[in-house]
C-alpha positions in Angstrom: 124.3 121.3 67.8 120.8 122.5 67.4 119.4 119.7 68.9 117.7 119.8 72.7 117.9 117.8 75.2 115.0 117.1 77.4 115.9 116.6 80.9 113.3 113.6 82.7 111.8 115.1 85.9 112.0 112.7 88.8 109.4 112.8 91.6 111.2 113.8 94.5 109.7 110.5 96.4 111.7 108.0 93.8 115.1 109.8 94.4 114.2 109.7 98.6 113.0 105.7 98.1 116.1 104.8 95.6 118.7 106.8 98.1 117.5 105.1 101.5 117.0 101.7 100.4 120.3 101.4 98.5 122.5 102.5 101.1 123.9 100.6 104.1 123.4 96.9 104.8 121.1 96.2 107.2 121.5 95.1 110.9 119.7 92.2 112.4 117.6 92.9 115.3 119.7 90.6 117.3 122.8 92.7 116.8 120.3 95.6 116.7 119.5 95.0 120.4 122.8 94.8 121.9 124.1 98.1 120.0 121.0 99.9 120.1 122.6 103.5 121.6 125.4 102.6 118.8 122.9 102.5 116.1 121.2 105.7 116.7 123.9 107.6 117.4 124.9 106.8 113.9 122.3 107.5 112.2 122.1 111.0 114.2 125.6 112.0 113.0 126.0 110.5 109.3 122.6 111.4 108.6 121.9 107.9 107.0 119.5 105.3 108.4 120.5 102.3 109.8 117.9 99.6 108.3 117.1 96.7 110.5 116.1 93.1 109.5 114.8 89.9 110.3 115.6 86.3 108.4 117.4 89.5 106.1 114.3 91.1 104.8 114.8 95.0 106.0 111.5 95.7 107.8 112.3 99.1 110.3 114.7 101.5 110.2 116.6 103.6 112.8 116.4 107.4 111.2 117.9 110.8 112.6 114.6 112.9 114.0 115.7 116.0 112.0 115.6 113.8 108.7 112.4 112.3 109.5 110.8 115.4 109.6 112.0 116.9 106.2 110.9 113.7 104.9 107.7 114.3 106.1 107.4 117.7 105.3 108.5 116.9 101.5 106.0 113.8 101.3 103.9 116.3 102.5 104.7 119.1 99.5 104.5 116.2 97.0 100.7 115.6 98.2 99.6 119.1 97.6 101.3 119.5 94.4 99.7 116.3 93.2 96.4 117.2 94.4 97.0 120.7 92.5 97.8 118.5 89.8 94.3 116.1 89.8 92.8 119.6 90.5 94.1 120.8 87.2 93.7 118.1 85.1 89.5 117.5 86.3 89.4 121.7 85.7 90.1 121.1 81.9 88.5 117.8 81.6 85.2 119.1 82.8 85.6 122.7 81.7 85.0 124.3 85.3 86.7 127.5 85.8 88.7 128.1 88.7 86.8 129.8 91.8 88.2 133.6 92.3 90.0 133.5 95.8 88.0 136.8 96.9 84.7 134.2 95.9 86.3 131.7 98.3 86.9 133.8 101.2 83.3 135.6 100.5 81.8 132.3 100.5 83.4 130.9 104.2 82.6 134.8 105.5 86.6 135.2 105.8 86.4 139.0 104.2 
């Protein structure tokens, strides 16, 4: 009963990669090409691309703008926190303090 149970965090990039790339079979670009309007119009309203291939290999995908750009935004939140991260870790490993924020702004004549 005492006993914990540590929960695994998963970068938010391996759920996004894992949840797109399992979904939906893909279309050929054949097919792709005669239903084009039908293709984005589904990905617009179930918010789920439509992957494309060729010789069955996926290689595009037809994706709702709106999701694009949370995707892009989170890949983009994922690169500063792991840059905050690198930051961290080469802090300890060289023993450098952190630079005051008022040193910062003192420094680029911001105050």
């Amino acid at each position: 009963m005492g006993e914990s149970i540590r929960l695994r965090t998963v970068p938010v990039w391996v759920y996004l990669y894992t949840m797109y790339m399992s979904l939906t079979e893909p279309v050929s670009i054949t097919d792709a090409r005669r239903q084009l309007a039908a293709i984005i119009d589904q990905a617009r309203l179930e918010h789920e691309p439509v992957f494309l291939a060729r010789r069955g290999r996926k290689v595009a995908a037809v994706i709702d703008a709106q999701d694009l750009e949370k995707i892009l935004g989170l890949a983009e939140d994922m690169s500063d926190i792991l840059a905050a991260e690198a930051a961290r870790e080469e802090m300890e490993s060289t023993g450098h303090e952190p630079i005051p924020w008022e040193e910062v702004k003192a420094d680029l004549g911001l105050s």
